[in-house]
N, CA, C and O atoms as a Tripos MOL2 file, in Angstrom:
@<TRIPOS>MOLECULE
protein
  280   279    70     0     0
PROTEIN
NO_CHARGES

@<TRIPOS>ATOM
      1 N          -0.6700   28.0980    9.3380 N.3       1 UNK1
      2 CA         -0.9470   27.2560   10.4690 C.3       1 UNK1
      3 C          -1.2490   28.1390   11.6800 C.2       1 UNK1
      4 O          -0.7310   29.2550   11.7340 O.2       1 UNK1
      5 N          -2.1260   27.6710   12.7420 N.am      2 UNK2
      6 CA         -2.4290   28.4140   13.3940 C.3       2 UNK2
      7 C          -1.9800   27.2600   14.6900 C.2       2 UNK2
      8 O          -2.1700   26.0550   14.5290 O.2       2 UNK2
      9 N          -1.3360   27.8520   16.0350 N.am      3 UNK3
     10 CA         -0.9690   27.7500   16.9620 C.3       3 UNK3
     11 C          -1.5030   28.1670   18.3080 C.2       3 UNK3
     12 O          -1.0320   29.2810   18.5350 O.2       3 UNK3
     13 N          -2.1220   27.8540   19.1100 N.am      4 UNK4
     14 CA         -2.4640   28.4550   20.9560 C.3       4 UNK4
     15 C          -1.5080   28.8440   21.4190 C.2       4 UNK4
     16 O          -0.6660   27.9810   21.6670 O.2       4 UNK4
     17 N          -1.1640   30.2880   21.7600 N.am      5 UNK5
     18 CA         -0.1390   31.0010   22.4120 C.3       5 UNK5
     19 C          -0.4290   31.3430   23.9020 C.2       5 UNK5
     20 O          -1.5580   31.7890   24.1030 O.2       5 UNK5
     21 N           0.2460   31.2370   24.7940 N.am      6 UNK6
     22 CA         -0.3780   31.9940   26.0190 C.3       6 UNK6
     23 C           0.4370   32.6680   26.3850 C.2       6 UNK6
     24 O           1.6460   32.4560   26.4760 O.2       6 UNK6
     25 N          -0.4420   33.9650   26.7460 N.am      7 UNK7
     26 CA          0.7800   34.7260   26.5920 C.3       7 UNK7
     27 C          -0.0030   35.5670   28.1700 C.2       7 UNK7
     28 O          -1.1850   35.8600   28.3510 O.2       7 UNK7
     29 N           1.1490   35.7550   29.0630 N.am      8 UNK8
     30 CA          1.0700   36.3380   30.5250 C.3       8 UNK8
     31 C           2.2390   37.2110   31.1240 C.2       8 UNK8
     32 O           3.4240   36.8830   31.1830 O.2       8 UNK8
     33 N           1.6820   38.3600   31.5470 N.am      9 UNK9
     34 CA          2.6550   39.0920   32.1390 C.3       9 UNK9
     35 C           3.2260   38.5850   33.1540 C.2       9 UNK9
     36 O           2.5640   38.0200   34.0250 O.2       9 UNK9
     37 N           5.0020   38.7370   33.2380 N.am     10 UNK10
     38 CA          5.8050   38.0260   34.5650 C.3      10 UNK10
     39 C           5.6640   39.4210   35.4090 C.2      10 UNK10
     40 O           5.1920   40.4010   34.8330 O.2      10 UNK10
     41 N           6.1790   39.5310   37.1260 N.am     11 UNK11
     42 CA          6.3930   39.9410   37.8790 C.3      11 UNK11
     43 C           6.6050   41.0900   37.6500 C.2      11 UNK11
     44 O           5.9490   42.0770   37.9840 O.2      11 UNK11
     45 N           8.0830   40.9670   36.7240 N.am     12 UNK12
     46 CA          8.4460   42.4610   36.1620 C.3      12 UNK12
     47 C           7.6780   43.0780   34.9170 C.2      12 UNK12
     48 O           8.3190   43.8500   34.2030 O.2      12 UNK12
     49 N           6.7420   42.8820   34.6920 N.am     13 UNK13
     50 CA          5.6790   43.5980   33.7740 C.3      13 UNK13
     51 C           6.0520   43.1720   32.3290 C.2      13 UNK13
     52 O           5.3890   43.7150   31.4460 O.2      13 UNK13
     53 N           6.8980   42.3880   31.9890 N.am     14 UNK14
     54 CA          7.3900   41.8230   30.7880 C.3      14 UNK14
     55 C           6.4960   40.4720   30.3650 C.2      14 UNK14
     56 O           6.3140   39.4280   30.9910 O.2      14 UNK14
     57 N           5.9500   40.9570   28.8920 N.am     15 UNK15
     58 CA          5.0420   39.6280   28.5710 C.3      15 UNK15
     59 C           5.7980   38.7760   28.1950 C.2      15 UNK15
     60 O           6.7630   38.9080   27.4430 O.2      15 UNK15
     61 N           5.2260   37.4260   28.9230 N.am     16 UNK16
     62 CA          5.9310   36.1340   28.4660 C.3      16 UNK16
     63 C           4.9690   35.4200   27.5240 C.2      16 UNK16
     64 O           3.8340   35.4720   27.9980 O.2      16 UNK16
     65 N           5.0220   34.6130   26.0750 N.am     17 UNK17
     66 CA          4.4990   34.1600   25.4820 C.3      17 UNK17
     67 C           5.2270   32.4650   25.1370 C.2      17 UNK17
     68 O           6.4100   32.1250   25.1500 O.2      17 UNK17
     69 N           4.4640   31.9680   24.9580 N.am     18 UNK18
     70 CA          4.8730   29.7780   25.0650 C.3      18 UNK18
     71 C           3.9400   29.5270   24.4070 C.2      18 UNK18
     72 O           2.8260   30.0510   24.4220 O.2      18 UNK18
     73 N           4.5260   28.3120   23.4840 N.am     19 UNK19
     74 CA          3.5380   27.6070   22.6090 C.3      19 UNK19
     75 C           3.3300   26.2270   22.7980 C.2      19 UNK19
     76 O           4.0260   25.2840   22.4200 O.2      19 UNK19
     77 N           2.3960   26.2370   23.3620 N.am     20 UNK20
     78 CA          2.2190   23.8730   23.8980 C.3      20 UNK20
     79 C           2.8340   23.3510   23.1740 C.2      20 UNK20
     80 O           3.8370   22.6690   23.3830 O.2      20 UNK20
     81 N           2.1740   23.6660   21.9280 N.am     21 UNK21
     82 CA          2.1040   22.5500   20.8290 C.3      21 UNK21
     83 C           3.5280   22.2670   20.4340 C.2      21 UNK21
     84 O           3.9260   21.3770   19.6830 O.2      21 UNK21
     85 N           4.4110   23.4250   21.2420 N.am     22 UNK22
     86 CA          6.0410   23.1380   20.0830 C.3      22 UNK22
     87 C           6.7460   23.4260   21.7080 C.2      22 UNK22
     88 O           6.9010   24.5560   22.1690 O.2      22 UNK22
     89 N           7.0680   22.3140   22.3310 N.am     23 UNK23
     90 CA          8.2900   22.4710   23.9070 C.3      23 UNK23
     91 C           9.0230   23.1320   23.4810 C.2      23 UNK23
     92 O           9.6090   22.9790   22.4100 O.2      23 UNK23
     93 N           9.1310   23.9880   24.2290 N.am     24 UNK24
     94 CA         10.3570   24.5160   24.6410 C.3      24 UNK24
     95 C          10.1450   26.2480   23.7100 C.2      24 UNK24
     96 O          10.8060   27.2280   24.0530 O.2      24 UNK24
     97 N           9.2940   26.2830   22.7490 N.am     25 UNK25
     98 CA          9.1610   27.4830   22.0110 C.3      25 UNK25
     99 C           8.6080   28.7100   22.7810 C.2      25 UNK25
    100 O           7.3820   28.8210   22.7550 O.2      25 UNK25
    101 N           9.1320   29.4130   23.2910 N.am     26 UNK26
    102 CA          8.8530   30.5280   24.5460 C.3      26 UNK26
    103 C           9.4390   31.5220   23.9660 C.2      26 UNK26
    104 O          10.5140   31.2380   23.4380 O.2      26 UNK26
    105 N           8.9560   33.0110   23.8560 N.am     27 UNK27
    106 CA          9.7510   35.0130   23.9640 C.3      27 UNK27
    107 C           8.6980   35.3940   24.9940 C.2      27 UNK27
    108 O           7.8020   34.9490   25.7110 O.2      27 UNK27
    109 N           9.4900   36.7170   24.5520 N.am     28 UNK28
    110 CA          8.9600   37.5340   25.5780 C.3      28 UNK28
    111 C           8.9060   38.8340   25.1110 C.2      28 UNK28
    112 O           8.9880   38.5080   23.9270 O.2      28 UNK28
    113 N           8.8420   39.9390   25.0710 N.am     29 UNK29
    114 CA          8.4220   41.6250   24.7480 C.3      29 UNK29
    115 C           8.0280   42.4150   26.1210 C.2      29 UNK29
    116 O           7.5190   41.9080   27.1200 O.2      29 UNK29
    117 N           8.2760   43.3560   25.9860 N.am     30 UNK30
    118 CA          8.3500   44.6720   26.9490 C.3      30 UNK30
    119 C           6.8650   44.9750   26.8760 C.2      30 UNK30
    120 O           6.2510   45.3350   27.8800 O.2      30 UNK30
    121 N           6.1980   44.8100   25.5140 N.am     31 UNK31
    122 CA          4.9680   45.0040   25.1640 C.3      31 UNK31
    123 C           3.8910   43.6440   24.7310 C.2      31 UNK31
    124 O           4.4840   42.8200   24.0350 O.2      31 UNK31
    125 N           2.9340   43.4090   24.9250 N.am     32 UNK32
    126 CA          1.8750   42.6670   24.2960 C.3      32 UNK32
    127 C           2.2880   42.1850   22.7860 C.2      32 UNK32
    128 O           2.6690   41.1820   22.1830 O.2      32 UNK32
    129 N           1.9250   43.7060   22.5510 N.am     33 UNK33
    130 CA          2.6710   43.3290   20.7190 C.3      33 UNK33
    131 C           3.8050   43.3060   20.5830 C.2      33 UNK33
    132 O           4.2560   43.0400   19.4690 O.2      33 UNK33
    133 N           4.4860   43.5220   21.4430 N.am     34 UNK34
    134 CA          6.2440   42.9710   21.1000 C.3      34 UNK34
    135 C           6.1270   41.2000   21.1630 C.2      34 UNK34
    136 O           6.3600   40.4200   20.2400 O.2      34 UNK34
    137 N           5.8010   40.9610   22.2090 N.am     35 UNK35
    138 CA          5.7560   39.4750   22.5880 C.3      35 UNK35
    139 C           4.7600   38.5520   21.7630 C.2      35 UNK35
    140 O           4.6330   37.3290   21.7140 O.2      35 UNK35
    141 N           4.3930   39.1370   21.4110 N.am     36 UNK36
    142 CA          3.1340   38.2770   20.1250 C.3      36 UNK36
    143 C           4.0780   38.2270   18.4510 C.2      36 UNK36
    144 O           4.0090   37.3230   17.6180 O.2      36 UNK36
    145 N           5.1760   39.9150   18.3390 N.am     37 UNK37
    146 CA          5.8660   39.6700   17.1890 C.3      37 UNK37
    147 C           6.8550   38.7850   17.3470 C.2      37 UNK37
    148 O           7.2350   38.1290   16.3770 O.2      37 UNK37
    149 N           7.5050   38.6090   18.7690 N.am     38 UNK38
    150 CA          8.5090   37.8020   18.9340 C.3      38 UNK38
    151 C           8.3560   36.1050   18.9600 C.2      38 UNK38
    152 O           9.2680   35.2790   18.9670 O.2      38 UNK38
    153 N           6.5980   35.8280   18.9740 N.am     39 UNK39
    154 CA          6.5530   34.0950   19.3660 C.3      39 UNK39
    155 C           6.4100   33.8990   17.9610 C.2      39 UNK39
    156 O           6.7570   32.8000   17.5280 O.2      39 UNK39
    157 N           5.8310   35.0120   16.9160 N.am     40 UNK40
    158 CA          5.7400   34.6160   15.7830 C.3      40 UNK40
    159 C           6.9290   34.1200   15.0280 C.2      40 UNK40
    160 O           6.7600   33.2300   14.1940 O.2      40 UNK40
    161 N           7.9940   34.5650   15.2230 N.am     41 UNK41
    162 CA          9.0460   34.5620   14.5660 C.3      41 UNK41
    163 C           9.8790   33.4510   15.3560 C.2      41 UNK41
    164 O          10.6830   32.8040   14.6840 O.2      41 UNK41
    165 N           9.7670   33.1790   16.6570 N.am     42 UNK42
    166 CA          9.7110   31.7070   17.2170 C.3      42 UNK42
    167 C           9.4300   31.0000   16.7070 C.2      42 UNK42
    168 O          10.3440   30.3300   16.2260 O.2      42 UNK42
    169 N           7.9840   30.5580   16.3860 N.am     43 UNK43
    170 CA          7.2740   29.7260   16.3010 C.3      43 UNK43
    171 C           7.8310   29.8250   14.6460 C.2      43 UNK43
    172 O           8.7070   28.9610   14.6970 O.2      43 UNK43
    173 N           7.8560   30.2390   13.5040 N.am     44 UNK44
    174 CA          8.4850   29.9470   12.5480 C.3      44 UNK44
    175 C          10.2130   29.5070   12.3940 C.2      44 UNK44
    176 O          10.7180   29.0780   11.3560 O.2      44 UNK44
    177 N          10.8150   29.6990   13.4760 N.am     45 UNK45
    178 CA         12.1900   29.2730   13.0940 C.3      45 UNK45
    179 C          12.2250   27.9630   14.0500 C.2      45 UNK45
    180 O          13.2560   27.3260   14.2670 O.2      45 UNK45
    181 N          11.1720   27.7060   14.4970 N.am     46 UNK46
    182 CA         10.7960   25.9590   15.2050 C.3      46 UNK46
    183 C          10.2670   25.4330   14.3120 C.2      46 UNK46
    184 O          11.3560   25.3480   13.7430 O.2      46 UNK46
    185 N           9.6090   24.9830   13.6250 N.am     47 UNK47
    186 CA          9.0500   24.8450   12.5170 C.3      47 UNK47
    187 C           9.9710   24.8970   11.2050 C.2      47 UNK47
    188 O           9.5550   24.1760   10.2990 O.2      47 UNK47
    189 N          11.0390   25.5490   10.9580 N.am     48 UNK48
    190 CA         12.0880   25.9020   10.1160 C.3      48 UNK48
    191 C          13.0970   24.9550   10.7880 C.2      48 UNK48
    192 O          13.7750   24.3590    9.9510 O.2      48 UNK48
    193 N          13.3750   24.6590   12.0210 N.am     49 UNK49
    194 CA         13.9120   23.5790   12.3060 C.3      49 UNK49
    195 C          14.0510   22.3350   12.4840 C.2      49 UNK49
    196 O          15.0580   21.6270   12.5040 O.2      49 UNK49
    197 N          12.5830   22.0340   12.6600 N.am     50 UNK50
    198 CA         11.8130   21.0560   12.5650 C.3      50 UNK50
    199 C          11.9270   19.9680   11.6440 C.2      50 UNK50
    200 O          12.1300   18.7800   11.8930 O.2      50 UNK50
    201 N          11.7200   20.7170   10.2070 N.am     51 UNK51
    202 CA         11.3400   20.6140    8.9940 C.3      51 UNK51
    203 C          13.0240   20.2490    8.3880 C.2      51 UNK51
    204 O          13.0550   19.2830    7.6260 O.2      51 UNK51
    205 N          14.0910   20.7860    8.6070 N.am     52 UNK52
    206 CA         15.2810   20.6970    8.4920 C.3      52 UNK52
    207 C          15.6780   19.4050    9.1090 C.2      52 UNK52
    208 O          16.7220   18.8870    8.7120 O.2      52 UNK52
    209 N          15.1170   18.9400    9.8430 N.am     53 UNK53
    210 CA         16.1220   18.0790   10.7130 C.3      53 UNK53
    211 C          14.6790   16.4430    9.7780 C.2      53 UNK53
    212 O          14.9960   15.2590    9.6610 O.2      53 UNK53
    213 N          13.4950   16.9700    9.4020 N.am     54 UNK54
    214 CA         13.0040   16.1810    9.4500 C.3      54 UNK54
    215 C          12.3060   15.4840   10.1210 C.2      54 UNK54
    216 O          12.2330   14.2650    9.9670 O.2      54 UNK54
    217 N          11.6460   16.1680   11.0210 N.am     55 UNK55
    218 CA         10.8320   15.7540   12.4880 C.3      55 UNK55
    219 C           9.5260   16.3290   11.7680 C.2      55 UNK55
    220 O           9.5070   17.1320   10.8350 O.2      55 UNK55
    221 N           8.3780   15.7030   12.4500 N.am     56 UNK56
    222 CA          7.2280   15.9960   12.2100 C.3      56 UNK56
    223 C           6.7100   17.5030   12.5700 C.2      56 UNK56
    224 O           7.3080   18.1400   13.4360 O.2      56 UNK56
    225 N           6.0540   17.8270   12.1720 N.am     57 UNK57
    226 CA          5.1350   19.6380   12.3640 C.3      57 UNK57
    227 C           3.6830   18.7760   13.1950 C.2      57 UNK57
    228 O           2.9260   17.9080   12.7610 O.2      57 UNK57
    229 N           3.7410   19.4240   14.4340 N.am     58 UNK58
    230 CA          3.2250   19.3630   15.0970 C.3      58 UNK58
    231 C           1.2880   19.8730   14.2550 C.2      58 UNK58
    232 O           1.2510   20.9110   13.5950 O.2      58 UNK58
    233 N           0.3700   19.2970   14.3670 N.am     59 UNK59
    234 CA         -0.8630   19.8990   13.8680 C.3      59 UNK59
    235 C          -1.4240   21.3230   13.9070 C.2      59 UNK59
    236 O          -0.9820   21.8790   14.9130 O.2      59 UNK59
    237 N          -2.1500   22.0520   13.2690 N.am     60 UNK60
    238 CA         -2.7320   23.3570   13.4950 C.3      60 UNK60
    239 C          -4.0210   23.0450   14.5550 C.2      60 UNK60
    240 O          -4.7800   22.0760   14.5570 O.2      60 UNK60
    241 N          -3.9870   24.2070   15.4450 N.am     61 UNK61
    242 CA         -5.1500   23.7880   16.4730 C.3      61 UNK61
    243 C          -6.6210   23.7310   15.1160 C.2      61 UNK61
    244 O          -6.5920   23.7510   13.8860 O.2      61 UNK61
    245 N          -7.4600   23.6760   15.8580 N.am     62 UNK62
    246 CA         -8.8360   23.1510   15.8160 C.3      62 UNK62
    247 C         -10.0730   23.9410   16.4670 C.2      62 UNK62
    248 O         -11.2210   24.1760   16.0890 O.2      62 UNK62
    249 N          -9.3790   24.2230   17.5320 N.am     63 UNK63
    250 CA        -10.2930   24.6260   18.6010 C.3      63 UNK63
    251 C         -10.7080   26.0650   17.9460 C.2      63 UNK63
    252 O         -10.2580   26.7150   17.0020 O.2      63 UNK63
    253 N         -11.9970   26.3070   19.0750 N.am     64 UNK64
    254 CA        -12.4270   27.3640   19.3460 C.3      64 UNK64
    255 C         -12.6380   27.8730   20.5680 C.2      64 UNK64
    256 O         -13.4640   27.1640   21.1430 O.2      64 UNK64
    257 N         -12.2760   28.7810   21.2470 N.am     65 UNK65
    258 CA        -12.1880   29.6950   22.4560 C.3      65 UNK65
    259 C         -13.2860   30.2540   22.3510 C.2      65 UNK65
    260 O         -13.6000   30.8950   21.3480 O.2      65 UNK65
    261 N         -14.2760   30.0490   23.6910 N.am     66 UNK66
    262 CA        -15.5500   30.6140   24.1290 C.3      66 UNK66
    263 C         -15.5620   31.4010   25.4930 C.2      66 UNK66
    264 O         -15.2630   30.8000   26.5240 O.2      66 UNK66
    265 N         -15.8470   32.5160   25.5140 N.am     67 UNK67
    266 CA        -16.3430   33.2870   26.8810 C.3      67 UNK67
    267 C         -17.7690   32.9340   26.9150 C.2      67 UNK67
    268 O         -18.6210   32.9610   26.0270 O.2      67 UNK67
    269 N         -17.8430   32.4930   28.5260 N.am     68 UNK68
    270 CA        -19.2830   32.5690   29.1120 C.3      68 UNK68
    271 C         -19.1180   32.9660   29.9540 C.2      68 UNK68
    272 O         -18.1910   32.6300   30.6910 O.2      68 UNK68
    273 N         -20.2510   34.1710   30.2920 N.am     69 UNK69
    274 CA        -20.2730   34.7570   31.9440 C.3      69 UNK69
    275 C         -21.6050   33.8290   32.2750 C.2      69 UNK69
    276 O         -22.6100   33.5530   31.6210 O.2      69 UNK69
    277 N         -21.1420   33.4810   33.5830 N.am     70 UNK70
    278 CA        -22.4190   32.9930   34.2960 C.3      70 UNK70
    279 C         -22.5770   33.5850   35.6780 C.2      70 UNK70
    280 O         -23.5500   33.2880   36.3690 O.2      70 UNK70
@<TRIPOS>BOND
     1     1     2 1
     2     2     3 1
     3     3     4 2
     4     3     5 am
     5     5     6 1
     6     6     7 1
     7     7     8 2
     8     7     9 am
     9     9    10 1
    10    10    11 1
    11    11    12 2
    12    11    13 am
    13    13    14 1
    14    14    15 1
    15    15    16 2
    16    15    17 am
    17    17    18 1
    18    18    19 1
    19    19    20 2
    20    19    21 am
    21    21    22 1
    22    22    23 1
    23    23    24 2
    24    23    25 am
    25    25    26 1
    26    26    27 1
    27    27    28 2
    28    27    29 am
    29    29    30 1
    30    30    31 1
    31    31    32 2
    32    31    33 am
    33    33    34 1
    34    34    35 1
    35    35    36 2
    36    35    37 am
    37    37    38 1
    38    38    39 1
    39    39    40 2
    40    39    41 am
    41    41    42 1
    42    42    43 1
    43    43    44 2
    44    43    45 am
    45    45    46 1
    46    46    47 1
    47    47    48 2
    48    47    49 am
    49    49    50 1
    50    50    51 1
    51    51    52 2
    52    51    53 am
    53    53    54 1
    54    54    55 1
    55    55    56 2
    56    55    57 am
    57    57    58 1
    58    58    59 1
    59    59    60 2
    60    59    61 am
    61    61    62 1
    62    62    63 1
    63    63    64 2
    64    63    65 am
    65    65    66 1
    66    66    67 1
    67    67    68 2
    68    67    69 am
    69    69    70 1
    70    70    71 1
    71    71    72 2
    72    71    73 am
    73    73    74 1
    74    74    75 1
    75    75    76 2
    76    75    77 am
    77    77    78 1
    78    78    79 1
    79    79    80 2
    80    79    81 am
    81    81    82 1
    82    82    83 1
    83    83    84 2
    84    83    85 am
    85    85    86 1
    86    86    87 1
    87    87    88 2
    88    87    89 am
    89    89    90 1
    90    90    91 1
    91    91    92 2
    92    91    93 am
    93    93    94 1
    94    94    95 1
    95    95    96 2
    96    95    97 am
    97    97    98 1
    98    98    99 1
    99    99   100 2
   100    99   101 am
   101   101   102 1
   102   102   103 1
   103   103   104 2
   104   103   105 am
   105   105   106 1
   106   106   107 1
   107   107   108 2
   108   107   109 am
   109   109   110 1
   110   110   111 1
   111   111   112 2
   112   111   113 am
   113   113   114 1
   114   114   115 1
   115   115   116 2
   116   115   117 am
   117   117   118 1
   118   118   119 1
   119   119   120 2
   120   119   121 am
   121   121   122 1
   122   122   123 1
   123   123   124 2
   124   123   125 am
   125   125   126 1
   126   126   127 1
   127   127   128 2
   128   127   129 am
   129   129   130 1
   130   130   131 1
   131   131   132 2
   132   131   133 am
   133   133   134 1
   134   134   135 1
   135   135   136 2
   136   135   137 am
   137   137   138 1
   138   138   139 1
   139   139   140 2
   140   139   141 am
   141   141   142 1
   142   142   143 1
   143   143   144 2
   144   143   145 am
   145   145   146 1
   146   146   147 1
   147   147   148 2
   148   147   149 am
   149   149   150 1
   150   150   151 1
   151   151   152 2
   152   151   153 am
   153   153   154 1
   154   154   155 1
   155   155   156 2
   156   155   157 am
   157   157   158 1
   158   158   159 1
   159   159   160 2
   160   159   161 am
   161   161   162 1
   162   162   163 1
   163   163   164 2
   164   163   165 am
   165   165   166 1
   166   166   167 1
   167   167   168 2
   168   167   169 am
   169   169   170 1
   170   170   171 1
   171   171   172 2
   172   171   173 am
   173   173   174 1
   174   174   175 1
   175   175   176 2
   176   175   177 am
   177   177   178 1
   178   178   179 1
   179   179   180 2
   180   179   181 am
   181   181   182 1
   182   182   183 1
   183   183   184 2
   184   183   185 am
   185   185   186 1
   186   186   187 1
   187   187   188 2
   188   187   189 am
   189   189   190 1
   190   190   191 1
   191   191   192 2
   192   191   193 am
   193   193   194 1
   194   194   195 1
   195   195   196 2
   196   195   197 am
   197   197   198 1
   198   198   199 1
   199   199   200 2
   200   199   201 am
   201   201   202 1
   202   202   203 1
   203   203   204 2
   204   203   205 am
   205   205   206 1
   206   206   207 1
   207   207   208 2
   208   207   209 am
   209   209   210 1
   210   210   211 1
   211   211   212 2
   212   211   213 am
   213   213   214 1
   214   214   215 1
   215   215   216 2
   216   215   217 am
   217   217   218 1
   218   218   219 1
   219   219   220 2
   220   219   221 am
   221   221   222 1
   222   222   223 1
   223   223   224 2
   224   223   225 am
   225   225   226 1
   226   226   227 1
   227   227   228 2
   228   227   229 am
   229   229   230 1
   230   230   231 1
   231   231   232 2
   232   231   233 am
   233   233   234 1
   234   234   235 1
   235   235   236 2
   236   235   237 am
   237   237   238 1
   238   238   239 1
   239   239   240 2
   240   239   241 am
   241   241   242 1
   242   242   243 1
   243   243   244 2
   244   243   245 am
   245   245   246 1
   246   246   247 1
   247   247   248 2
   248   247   249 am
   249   249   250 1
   250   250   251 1
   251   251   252 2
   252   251   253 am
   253   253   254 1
   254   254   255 1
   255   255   256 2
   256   255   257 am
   257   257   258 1
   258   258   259 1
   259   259   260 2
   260   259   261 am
   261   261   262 1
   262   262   263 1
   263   263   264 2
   264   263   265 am
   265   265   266 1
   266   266   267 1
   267   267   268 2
   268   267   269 am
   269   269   270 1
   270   270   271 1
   271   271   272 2
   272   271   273 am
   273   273   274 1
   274   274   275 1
   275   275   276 2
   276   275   277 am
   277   277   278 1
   278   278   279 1
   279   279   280 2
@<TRIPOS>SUBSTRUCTURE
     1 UNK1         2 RESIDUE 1 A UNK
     2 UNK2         6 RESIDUE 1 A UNK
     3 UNK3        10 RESIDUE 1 A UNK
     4 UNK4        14 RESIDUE 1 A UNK
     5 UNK5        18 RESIDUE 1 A UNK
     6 UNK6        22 RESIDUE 1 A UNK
     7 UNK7        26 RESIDUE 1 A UNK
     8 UNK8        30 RESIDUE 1 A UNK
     9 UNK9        34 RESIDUE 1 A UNK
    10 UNK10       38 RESIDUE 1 A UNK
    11 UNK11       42 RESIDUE 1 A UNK
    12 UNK12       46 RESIDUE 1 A UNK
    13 UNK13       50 RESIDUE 1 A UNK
    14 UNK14       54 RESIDUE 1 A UNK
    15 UNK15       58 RESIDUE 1 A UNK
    16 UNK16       62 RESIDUE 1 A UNK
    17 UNK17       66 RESIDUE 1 A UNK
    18 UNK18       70 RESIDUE 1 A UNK
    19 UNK19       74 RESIDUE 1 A UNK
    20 UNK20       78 RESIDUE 1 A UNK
    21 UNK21       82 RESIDUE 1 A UNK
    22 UNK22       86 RESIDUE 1 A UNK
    23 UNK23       90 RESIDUE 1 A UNK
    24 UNK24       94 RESIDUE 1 A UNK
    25 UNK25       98 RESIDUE 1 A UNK
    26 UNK26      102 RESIDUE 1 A UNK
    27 UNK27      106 RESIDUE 1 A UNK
    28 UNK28      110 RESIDUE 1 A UNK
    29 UNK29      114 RESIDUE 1 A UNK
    30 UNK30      118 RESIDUE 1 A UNK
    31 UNK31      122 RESIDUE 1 A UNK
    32 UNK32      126 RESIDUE 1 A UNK
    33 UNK33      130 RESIDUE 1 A UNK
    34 UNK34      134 RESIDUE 1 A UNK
    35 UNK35      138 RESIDUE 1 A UNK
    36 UNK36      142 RESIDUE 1 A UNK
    37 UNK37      146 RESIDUE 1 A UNK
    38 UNK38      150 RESIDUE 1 A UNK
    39 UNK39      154 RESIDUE 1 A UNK
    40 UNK40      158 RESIDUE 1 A UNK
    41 UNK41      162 RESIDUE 1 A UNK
    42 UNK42      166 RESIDUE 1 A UNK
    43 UNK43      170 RESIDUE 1 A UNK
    44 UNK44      174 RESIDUE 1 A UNK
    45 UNK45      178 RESIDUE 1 A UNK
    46 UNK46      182 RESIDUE 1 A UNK
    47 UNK47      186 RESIDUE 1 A UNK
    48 UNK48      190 RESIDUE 1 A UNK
    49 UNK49      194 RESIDUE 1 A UNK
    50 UNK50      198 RESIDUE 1 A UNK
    51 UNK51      202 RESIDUE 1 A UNK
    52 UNK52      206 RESIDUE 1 A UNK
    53 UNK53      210 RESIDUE 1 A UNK
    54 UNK54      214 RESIDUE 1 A UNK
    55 UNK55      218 RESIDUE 1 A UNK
    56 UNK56      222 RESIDUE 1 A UNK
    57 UNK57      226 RESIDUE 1 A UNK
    58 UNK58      230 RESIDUE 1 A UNK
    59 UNK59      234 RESIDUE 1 A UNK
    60 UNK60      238 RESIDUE 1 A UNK
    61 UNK61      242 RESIDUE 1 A UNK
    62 UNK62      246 RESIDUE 1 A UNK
    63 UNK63      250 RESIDUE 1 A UNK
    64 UNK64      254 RESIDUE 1 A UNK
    65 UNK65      258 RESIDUE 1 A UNK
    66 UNK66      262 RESIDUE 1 A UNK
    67 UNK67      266 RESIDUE 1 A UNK
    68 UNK68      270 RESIDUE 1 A UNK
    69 UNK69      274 RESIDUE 1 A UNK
    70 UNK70      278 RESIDUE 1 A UNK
């Protein structure tokens, strides 16, 4: 399944990463790739909880992300 992450550096230079599709599913990393290994493993133990309790799994995105310079 694939998920939209956004992921933005806070104040103190620490990446913060959040997933829409699942409230409340938020890490963070010292690094880019820390914070991308850490939503992964988020985003699977939400989903692992999810699924436990019997609540629906939210859909896999769809989309596609386009750059245009104009």
């Amino acid at each position: 399944m694939k998920y939209r992450v956004l992921l933005e550096p806070d104040e103190d230079g620490v990446y913060v990463a959040e997933v829409p599709a699942l409230p409340g599913c938020i890490s963070q990393g010292r690094t880019r790739e820390e914070a991308i290994t850490n939503i992964k493993e988020a985003i699977a133990a939400y989903l692992e909880s999810l699924t436990a309790h019997g609540d629906p799994i939210p859909p896999s995105i769809s989309e596609e992300v386009v750059e245009v310079a104009v």
